[in-house]
C-alpha positions in Angstrom: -12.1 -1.1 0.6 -9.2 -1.3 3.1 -11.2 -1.2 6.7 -11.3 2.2 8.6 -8.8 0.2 11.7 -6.4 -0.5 8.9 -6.0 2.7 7.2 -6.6 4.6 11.1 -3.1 2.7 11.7 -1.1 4.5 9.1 -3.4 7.9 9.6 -2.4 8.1 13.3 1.9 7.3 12.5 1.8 9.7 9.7 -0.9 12.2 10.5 -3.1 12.0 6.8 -4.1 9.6 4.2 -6.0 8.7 1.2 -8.0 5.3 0.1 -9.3 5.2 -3.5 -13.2 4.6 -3.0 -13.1 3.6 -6.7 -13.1 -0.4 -7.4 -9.6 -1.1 -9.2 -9.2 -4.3 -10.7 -5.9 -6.3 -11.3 -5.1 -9.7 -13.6 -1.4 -11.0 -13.8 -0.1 -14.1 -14.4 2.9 -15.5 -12.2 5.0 -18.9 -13.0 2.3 -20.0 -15.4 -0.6 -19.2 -13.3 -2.9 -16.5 -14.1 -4.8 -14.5 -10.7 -7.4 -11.7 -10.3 -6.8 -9.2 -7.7 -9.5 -7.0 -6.3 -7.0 -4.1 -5.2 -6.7 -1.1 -2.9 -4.7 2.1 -3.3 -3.4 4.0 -0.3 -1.8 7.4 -0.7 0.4 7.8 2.2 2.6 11.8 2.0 5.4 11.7 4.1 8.8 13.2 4.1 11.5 11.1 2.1 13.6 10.1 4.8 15.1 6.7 5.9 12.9 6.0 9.0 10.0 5.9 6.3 11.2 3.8 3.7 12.2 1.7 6.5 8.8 1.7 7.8 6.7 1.0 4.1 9.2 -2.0 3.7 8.5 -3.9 6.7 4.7 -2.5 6.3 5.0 -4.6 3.2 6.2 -8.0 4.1 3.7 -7.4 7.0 0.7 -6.9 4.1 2.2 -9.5 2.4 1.7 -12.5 5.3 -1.5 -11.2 6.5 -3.3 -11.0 2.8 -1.2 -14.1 2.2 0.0 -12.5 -0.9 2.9 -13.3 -3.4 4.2 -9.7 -3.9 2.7 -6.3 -3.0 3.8 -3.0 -5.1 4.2 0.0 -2.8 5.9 2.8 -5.0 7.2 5.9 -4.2 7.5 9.4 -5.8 9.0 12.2 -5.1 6.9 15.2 -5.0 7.4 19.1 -4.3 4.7 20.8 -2.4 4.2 24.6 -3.5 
């Protein structure tokens, strides 16, 4: 589970989030190579505009260096709130 400081971070720049309590579970081979992932998911709501996106991709390569990772997936989707 992503550490309360971690997931504080995003809580206090955006104002809410979400962790997954449930374990999820990941296998994918790259180049030949075959890797088990114990994974995390984050739900982040925010307004689609550029100062986010801009945000979640240099959050990203940021993830990426400190979990010394090949790739990190963060997806997007649009939503309507009624």
């Amino acid at each position: 589970m992503q550490s309360p400081t971690r997931c504080s971070k995003l809580e206090q720049r955006f104002g809410a989030l979400s962790c997954d309590t449930q374990g999820i579970h990941g296998q994918w081979r790259y180049e030949g190579q075959s890797y088990r992932d114990d994974l995390i998911r984050v739900s982040v709501d925010v307004a689609d505009e550029p100062k986010h996106r801009h945000y979640f991709v240099e959050y990203k390569e940021r993830l990426k260096a400190r979990f010394k990772q090949i790739d990190i997936w963060i997806t997007t989707y649009l939503i309507e709130v009624i």
